[in-house]
N, C-alpha and C positions, 0 to 999 in steps of 0.2 A: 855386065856391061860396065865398062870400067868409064868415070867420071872425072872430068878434070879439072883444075882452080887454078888460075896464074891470077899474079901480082902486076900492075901498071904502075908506074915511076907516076909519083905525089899520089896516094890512094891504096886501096884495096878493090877490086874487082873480081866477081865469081862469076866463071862461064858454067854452065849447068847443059848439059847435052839435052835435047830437044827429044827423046823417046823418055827419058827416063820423065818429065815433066805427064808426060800422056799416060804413063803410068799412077802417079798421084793422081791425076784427077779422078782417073778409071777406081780408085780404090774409095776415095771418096765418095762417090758415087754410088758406089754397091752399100758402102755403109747406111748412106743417108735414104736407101730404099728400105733397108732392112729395119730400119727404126721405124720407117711409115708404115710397115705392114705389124708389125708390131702394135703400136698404139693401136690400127684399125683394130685387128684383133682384141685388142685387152677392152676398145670403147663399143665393141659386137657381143663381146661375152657379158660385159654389164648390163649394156640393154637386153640382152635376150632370159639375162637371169641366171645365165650358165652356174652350174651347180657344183663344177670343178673348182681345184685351189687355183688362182691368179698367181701369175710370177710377177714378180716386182717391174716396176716402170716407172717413168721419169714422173717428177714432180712436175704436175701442171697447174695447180694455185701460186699465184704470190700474191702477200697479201702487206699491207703495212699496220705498226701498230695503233689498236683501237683504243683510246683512252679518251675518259672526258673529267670536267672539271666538277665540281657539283655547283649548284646554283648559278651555271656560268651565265652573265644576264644576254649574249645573242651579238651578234644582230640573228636572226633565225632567218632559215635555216641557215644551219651552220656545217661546214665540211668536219667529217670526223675521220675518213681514211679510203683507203680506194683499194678494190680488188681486181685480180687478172688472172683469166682462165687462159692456157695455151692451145686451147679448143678452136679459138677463134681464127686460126692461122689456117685453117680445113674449111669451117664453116661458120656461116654467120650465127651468133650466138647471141643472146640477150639474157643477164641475171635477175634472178628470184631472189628477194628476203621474208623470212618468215619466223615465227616463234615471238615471245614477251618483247614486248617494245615493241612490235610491229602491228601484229593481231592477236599476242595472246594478252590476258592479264600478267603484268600488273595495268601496265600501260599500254595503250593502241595508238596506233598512228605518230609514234616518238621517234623512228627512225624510220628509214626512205633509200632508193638508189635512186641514181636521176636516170630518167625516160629509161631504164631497163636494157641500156647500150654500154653504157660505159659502169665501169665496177665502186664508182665515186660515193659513198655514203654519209647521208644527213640527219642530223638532231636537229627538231623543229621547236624543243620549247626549253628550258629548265629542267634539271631533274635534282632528285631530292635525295643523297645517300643515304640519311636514316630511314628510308621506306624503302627502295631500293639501291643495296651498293653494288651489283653488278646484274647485268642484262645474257642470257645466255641467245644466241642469233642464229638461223641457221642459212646457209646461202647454198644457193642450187645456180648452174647454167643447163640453158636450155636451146635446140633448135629454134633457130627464129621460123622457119618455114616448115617444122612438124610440132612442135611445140614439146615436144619430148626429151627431157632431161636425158642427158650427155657424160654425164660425168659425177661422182661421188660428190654429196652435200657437205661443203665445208664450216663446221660448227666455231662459233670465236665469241667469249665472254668481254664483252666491251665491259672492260672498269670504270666505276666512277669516283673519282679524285676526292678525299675529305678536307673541307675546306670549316675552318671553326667561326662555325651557326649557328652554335650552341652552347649557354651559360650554363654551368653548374646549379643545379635545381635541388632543394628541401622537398621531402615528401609532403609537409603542411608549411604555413608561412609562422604561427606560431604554436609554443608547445611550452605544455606543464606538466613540472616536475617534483616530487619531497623531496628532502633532505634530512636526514637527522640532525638536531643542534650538535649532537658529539659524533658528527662526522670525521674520521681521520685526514689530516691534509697530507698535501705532497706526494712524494713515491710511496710511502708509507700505507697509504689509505687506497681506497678501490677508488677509481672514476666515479664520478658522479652521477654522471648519462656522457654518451656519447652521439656525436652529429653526424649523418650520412647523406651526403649530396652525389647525386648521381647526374653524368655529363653524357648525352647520347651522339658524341661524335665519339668520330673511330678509335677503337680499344685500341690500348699500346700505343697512343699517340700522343705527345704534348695540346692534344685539342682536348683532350678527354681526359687527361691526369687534374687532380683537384689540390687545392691548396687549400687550409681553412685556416681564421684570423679571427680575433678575438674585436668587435670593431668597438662596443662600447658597455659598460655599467653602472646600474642604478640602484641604489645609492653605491658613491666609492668609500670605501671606508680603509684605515689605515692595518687594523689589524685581521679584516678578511676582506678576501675577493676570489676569483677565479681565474684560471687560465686554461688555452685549450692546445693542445698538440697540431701540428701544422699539418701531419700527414692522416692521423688516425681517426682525428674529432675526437678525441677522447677529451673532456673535460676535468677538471682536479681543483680539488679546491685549497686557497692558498692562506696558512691563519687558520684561524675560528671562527667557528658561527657563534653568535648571541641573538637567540630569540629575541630578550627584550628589547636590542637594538636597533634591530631589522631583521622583523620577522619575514619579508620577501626581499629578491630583489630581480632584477630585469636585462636581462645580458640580448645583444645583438651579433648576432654573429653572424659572419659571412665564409661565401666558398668562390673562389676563383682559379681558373684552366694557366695553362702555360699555350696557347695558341695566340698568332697572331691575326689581332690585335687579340688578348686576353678577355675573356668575359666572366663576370662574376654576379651572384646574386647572393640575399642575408635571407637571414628567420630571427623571430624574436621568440625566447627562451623565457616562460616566468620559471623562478625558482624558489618556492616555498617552503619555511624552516619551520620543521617539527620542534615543540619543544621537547628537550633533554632533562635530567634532573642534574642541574649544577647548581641548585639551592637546595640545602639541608634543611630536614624541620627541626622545629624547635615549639617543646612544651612552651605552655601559657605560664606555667608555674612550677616552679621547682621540689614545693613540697606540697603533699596535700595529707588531710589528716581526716580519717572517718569511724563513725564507729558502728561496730556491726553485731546484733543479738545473735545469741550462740547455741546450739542446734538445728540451724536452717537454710537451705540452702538459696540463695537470691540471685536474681541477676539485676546488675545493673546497678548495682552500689556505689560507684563513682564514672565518673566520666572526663576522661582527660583530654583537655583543647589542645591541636596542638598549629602552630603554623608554617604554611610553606610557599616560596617566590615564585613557584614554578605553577605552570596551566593550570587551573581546576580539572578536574576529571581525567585525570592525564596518569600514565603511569610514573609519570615522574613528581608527582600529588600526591600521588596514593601511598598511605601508608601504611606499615604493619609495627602491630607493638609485639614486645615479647618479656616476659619478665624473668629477669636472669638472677635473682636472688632471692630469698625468703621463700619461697613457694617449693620446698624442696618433696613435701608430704600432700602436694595435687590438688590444695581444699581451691585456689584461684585458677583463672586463666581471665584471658582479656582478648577483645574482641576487636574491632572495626566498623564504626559506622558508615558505610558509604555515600553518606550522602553529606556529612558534615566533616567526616574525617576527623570523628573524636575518638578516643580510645574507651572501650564499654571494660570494667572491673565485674568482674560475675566472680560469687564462692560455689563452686558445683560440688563440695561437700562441706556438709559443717562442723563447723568451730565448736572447739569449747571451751569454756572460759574455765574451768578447774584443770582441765592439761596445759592452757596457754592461752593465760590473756594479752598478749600484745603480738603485733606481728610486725614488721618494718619490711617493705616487700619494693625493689629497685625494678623499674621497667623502663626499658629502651625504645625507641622508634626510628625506624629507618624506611626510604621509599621503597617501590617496590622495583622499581626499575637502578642501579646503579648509579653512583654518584661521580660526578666528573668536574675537572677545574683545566683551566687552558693558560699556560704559562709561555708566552716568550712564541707564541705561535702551534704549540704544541700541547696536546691532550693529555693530560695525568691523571690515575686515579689517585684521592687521598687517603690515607691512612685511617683517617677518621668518619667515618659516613653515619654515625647515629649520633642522638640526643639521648641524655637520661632524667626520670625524676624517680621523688622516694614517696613511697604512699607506707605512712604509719595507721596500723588497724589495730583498733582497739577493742576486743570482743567483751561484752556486756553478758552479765551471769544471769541465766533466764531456769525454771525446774524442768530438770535433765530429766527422760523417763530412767527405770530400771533397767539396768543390764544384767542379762544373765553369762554368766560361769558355768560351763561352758553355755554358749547358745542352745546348742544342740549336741543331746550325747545320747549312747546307746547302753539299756539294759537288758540283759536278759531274764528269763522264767518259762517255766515246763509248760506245756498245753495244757490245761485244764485245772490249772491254779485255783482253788478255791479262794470265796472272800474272805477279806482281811489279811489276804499275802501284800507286804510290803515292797510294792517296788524298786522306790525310789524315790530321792527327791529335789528338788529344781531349789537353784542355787542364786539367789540375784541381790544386786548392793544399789542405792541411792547414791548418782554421785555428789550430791547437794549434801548429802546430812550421814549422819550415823546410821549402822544398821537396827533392827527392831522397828521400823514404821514403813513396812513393806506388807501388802495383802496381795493373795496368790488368787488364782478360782482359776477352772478349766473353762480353756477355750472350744478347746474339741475335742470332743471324745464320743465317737458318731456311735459304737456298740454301749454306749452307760455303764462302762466296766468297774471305772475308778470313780473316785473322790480323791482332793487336794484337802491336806490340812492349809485353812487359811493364812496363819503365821509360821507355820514352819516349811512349807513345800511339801511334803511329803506325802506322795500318792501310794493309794491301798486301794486294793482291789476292794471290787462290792459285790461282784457276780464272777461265776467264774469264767476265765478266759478260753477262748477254742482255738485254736488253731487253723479252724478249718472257715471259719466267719468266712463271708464276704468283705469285710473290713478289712480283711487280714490281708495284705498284698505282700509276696516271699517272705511268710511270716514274719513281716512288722506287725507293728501296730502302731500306725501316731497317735501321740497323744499330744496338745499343745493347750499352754499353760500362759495368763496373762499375771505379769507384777505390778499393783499399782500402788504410786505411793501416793500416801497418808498427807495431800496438801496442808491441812489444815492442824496437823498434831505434830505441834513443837518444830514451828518453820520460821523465825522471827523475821520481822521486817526487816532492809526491806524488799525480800524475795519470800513474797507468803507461799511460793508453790503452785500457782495458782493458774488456771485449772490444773487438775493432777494429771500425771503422764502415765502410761502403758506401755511396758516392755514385755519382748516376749519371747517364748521361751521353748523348744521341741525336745519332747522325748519319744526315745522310738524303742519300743517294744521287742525284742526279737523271740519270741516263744520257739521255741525246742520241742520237737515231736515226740508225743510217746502215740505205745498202738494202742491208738482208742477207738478207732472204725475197722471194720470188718470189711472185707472186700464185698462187692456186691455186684450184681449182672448190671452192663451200659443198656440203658433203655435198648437199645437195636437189636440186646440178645432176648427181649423178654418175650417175645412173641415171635416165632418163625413159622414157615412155611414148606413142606417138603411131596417132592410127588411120589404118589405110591409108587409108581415105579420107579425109583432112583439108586434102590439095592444099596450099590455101597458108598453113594454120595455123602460126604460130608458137610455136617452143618455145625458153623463155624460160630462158637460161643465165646462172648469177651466178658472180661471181666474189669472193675477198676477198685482202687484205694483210695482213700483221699488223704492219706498218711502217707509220711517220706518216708524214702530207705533211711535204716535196716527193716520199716512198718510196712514195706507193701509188696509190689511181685519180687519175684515168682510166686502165680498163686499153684494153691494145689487144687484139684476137680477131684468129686468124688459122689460117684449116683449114692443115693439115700437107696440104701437097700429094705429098709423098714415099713414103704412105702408101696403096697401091694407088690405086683409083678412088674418092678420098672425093670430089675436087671432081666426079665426074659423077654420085656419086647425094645430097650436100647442099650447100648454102648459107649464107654468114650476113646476117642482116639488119640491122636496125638498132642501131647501136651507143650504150649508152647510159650509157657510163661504166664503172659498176660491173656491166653486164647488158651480152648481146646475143643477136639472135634466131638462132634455129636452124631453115632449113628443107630440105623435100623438092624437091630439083630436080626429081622426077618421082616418079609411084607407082611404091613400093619393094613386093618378096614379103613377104608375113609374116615372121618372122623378129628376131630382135636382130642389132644393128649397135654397131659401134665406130665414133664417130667424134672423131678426133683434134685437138687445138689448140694450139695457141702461144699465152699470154697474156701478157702484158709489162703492166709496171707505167710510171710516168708516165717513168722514168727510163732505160726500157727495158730493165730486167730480166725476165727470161721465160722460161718452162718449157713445156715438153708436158706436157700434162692431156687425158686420155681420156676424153668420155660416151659411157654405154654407152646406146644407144635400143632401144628397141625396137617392133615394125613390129608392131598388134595388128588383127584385126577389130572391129567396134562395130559391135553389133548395131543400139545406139541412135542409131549415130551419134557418141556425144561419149564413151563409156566401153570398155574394154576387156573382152571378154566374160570373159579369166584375171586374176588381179591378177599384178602386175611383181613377181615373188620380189627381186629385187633388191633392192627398198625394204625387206624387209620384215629385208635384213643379210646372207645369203650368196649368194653365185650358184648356181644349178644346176651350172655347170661345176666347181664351188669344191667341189661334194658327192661327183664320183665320185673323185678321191685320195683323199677319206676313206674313201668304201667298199670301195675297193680293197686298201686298207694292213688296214682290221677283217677281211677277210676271210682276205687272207694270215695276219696274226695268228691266226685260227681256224683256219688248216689246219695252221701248224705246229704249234698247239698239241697237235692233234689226230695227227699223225704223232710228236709227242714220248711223244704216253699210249702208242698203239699200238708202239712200239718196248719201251718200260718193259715190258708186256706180255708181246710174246715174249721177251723176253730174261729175264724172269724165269721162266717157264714152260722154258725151257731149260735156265736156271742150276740151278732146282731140280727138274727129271725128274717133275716131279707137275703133275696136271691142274685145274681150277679145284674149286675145293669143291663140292659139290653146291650148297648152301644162299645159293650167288653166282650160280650159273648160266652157260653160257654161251650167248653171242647175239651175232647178225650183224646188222646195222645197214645197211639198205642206203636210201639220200636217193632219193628218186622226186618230180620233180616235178605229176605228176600221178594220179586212184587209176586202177586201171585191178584187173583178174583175173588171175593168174598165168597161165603155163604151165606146167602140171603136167610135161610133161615133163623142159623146165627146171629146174622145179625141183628135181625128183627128183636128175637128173643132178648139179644141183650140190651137194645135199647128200650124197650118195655122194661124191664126190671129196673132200669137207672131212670129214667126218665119218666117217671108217675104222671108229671102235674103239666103235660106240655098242653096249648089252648088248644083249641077248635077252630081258630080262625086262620082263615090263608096268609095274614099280616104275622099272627101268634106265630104261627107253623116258620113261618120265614123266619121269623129273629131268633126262633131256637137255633135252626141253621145258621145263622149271623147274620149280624146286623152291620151294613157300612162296610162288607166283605170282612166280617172278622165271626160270621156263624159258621162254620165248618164240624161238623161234626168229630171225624179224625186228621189229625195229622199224617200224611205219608209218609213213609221213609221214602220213595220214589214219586214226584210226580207228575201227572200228564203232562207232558213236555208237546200233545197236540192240540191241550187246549188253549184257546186264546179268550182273550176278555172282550167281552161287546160292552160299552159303555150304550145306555138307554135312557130316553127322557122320564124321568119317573112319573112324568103325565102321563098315561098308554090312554091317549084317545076311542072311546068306545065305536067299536067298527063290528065288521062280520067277524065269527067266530073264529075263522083260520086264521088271522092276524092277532087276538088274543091269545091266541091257543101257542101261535111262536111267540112271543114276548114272552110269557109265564115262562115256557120250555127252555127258551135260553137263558133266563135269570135263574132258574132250577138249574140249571148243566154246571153254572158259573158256580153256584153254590157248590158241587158235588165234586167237582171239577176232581181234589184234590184231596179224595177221601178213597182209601184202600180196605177193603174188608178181612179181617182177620181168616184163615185158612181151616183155624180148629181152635179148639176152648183154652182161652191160657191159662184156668185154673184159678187169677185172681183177675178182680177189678183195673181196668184201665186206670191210669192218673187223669186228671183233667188239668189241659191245660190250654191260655193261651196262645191261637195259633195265628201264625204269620208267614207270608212269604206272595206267591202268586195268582193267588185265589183271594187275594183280602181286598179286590177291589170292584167285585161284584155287588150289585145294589141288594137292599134287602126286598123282601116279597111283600112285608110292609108299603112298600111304597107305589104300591100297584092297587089299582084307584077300582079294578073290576072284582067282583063275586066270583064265584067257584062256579054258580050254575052258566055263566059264560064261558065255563071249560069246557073241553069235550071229554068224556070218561075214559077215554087211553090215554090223556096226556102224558102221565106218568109211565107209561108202556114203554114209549119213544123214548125213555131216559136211561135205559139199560138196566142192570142188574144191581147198580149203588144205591139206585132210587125204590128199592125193597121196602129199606125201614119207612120212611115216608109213605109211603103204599100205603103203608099198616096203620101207619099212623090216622091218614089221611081217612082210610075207610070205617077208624073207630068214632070218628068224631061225629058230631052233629050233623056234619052238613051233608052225611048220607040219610036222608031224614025223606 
């Protein structure tokens, strides 16, 4: 449809055809529906959750920027920006804020929308950037009449503005520090300490960059002080320190921001000066003169003061000496007192005044810490950092002992040097005097081999020498020699010598071997053990020398063939030098064996040496079911001459008691005391029951004169437990002692009749009757042991005729003799 435009005179004018206008609208129209069903759409899928991708749609937040001030002081609330949803154009909507600053931490209740209508937002009080510098917000709209969120929550970090709140701050307000006195200054030298103030407004801001400034010090002095760096705090010190000047001093320093207006705060800085050694010492005295006796070593012979400007106790105090001339041959050194800082002179070997009597010996002293001077502002070391002084010594002549030429030297001689071989002889000078007033004598000589001639040195054997000694260690022998000189013979004042000296003097022996021993079996071959059944097992024989090569193995083995039949019952086998084997030419009886050897050394010296074997069964096979006594150091055979000699020993001893005996009993006509007893002693090797007849018989022949009375009868048996008639070799180990009042109250019969019966048992108790005739007399002896403490029958206050006539029945077969006795006597009347 074609459109037309004309021009009217003074103007422009456009006519527009009136279809084509209905066309614009119509297209407008269909746009502006297709956008409404759109958003419906896209605000249907969010609410339902729809799980599909969303296509893009117009932007419906506009929001203005949120910024705030910090500390701003209000009036509160305060408008901070306003939002707008295009939700609202459909339906009524009312916004939500939520998150930090509304209801989370940090802060609640700090921001606000007004009545939840309009998108307008409020700060209600101050806020604080260094605690929090931004707020994270979340905003929602919502149906006002479903209450149901409409549209994506739009999130906005409201900032908050740094405004300078905040001075530069020290970690402490004051602080201390050392210093060395010989600190370097300037660029030269390290910082001293350095200052760090920290600003907590915003990084990277002129509210928070620091400046530091030096604001004041105490004491100012012209040739030191400090300065500080504006950016870094670093401190430097400017000049020198002098301790004794000002030992402290006191600086203030401050730190200030570049914010407006600028804020600044100080610290006070103590600074305390170590001292340094910039004072030299110096001796008290430049010479000193002493003098010193000669052979001995002293400490502490001089002592050198010395002075110094600097602390006490201090390493730049403290001194060390050293002596750098005359002391070339080590007899000085010198020392340090710590606590006075004097120098100690010590000789730690001695002088002698006939090598060198004078000494002149230079020592120096310097701190122990380095020396330093400060010139024009700046540190130098100089050239000269010690002091010196001369100590003249003058050794005084005291009696020197002898010295020997050599000390110690070595001779030799053969083993078995007879006496009167010259060995040798010790060599020693007075350094005081002339020789000839020198006396020798042996110090040690533990074998008594030698003698020293007194005035010449010269030792000579006395005994002959072995080789083989225990003295002898790798065939030495020391022998050690004392020189003393002759204090008092031709010593003139005024060095009398006096007391005399001792030097002294080692000679060492070396004896040379010849073969003077024989080889001979090591104890461990002397005695062995072998099992009959071992057939052709080897028993392994050593041998040793106690002579050195060419004197000793290989030895040679050789059976002694002269010696019955040793070569048809053993063998030797392999020879292995210092070993060789030993066997059974065939199965030997049980039994120990000798078997005999010839051993010879390399040189052919050689002896008979005896092993003793022995032939044992094994049960297991490889062990001896006895062990070998042999090993264990005596032989069996070694044991019966011992017990043959203890025994004769015990019989004579025993014929010498028993002669004393009767010959005393004859010498004095009197019979043994009651209260001793007498008793026969007869040795039975085994127990056995008398014969009563026997016995009877031989107590009648020995026993003539025994009384008639039941008192008599008792102390023949013993008196006090000591009448026993024999000793047992065995005895009654069932009977036991009854102790009884030796009162026996007179009663009925059967109560006498046990009291007798048991003082009878007690008496018998321990009496064994011979078996058959032994051809000679028993010994008589005093008897003792478990039966001596029966009473005696003495002590029994009743008659016989209160006995009953079997008492003795009840007493068995020991109570025979007694029988007999009993019924010879009177009192069967």
């Amino acid at each position: 449809m074609p459109v037309g435009c004309g021009c009217a005179p003074g103007g422009m004018r456009c006519r527009v055809h009136p279809a084509l206008l209905l066309l614009l609208a119509l297209l407008m129209l269909v746009s502006t529906v297709n956008s409404t069903r759109q958003e419906n759409d896209d605000l249907t899928n969010q609410t339902k959750g729809d799980s599909r991708l969303l296509r893009r749609s117009k932007r419906r937040w506009v929001i203005t920027t949120l910024e705030l001030e910090e500390e701003d002081p209000g009036p509160f609330p305060k408008f901070v920006g306003e939002l707008f949803n295009n939700m609202s154009a459909n339906m009524e909507i009312i916004y939500l804020i939520r998150g930090p600053g509304v209801d989370e931490y940090p802060e609640i209740g700090l921001f606000s929308i007004e009545d939840n209508v309009n998108g307008k937002i409020y700060v209600h009080r101050p806020v604080d950037r260094e605690k929090t510098p931004f707020f994270k917000v979340y905003f929602d709209v919502a149906n006002r009449l479903t209450g149901h969120i409409v549209d994506k929550s739009l999130i906005i970090n409201i900032r908050i503005n740094d405004v300078n709140d905040h001075a530069p701050e020290f970690p402490e307000k004051e602080f201390n520090i050392s210093v060395k006195e010989d600190h370097a200054a300037g660029a030269q030298g390290q910082p001293v300490f350095q200052m760090l103030a920290v600003d907590l407004d915003q990084e990277n801001t002129p509210n928070s960059q620091v400046l530091y400034f030096l604001v004041s010090q105490t004491p100012v002095l012209r040739e030191s002080g400090f300065r500080i760096d504006r950016v870094s705090g670093e401190v430097r010190l400017s000049g020198c320190l002098d301790y004794e000047m000002a030992p402290r001093f006191t600086l203030l320093i401050g730190a200030r921001d570049y914010g407006h207006p600028p804020l600044s705060s100080t610290a006070t800085v103590h600074v305390h000066v170590q001292d340094s050694n910039n004072h030299m010492p110096r001796f008290t005295q430049d010479h000193y003169n002493i003098q010193i006796s000669e052979g001995w070593a002293n400490q502490g012979v001089l002592r050198l003061g010395v002075q110094d400007g600097d602390s006490p106790s201090t390493a730049a105090w403290r001194v060390k000496f050293n002596i750098t001339n005359g002391n070339e041959e080590g007899h000085f050194d010198i020392s340090t007192d710590p606590e006075t800082n004097e120098g100690i002179l010590n000789v730690i070997k001695p002088l002698d005044h006939e090598t060198q009597p004078a000494w002149s010996l230079v020592v120096v002293v310097e701190n122990e810490e380095p020396l330093f001077s400060c010139k024009r502002g700046q540190l130098q070391r100089p050239q000269q950092a010690s002091a010196s002084a001369t100590v003249s010594v003058r050794v005084t002549n005291a009696n020197d002992p002898p010295t020997f030429h050599p000390g110690t030297f070595i001779v030799s001689e053969v083993d078995g040097a007879g006496p009167g071989t010259q060995l040798g002889m010790f060599n020693a000078t007075d350094p005081d005097r002339t020789a000839g007033q020198i006396r020798y004598k042996l110090a040690y000589d533990p074998a008594n081999w030698v003698s020293i001639d007194e005035r010449s040195g010269v030792v000579i054997t006395v005994k002959p020498v072995d080789r083989e000694s225990p003295h002898v260690n790798d065939s030495i022998y020391v022998i050690v020699a004392h020189a003393v000189d002759d204090a008092l013979l031709g010593y003139p004042p005024p060095h009398p010598g006096v007391p005399p000296q001792t030097g002294t003097g080692t000679m060492l022996l070396f004896l040379s071997d010849v073969n003077d021993n024989a080889p001979m079996l090591r104890p461990s071959s002397q005695h062995l053990e072998v099992c009959q059944s071992a057939g052709d097992k080897p028993l392994l024989i050593e041998a040793e020398d106690s002579d050195l090569e060419p004197y000793s193995n290989p030895f040679t083995f050789k059976l002694d063939s002269t010696w019955g039949d040793t070569e048809d019952m053993w063998r030797l086998g392999e020879n292995r030098g210092y070993s060789v084997e030993l066997l059974m030419q065939r199965t030997l009886p049980l039994g120990d064996y000798s078997v005999p050897l010839l051993i010879g050394d390399k040189q052919g010296l050689s002896q008979k040496q005896t092993v003793h074997v022995r032939v044992c069964s094994c049960p297991d096979g490889f062990t001896c079911a006895e062990p070998l006594v042999g090993r264990a150091g005596v032989l069996p055979g070694a044991l019966v001459p011992l017990c043959v000699a203890f025994l004769a020993l015990a019989a004579a001893l025993l014929l010498l008691l028993r002669c004393r005996l009767v010959s005393e009993a004859k010498g004095q006509g009197r019979s043994v005391p009651q209260d001793e007893g007498i008793q026969t002693l007869i040795a039975w090797n085994e127990e056995s029951r008398a014969d009563p007849p026997q016995g009877r018989s031989y107590l009648r022949d020995h026993m003539p004169a025994l009384s008639i009375s039941p008192a008599e009868a008792g102390a023949k048996l013993g008196a006090k437990g000591h009448g026993v008639f024999f000793e047992p070799s065995v005895r009654n180990k069932y009977s036991t002692p009854v102790w009884l009042d030796t009162a026996v109250p007179r009663g009925p019969q059967e109560m006498r009749a046990g009291v007798m019966a048991e003082v009878l048992r007690q008496q018998l108790c321990g009496i064994h009757d011979p078996e058959g005739d032994l051809g000679y007399p028993p010994h008589v002896y005093a008897e003792e042991g478990e039966c001596e403490q029966a009473d005696s029958l003495s002590s029994l206050t009743f008659s016989e005729h209160d006995l009953p006539p079997d008492l003795l029945d009840s007493l068995g077969p020991k109570a025979a003799p007694l029988e007999e006795i009993y019924s010879q006597s009177a009192f069967r009347s």
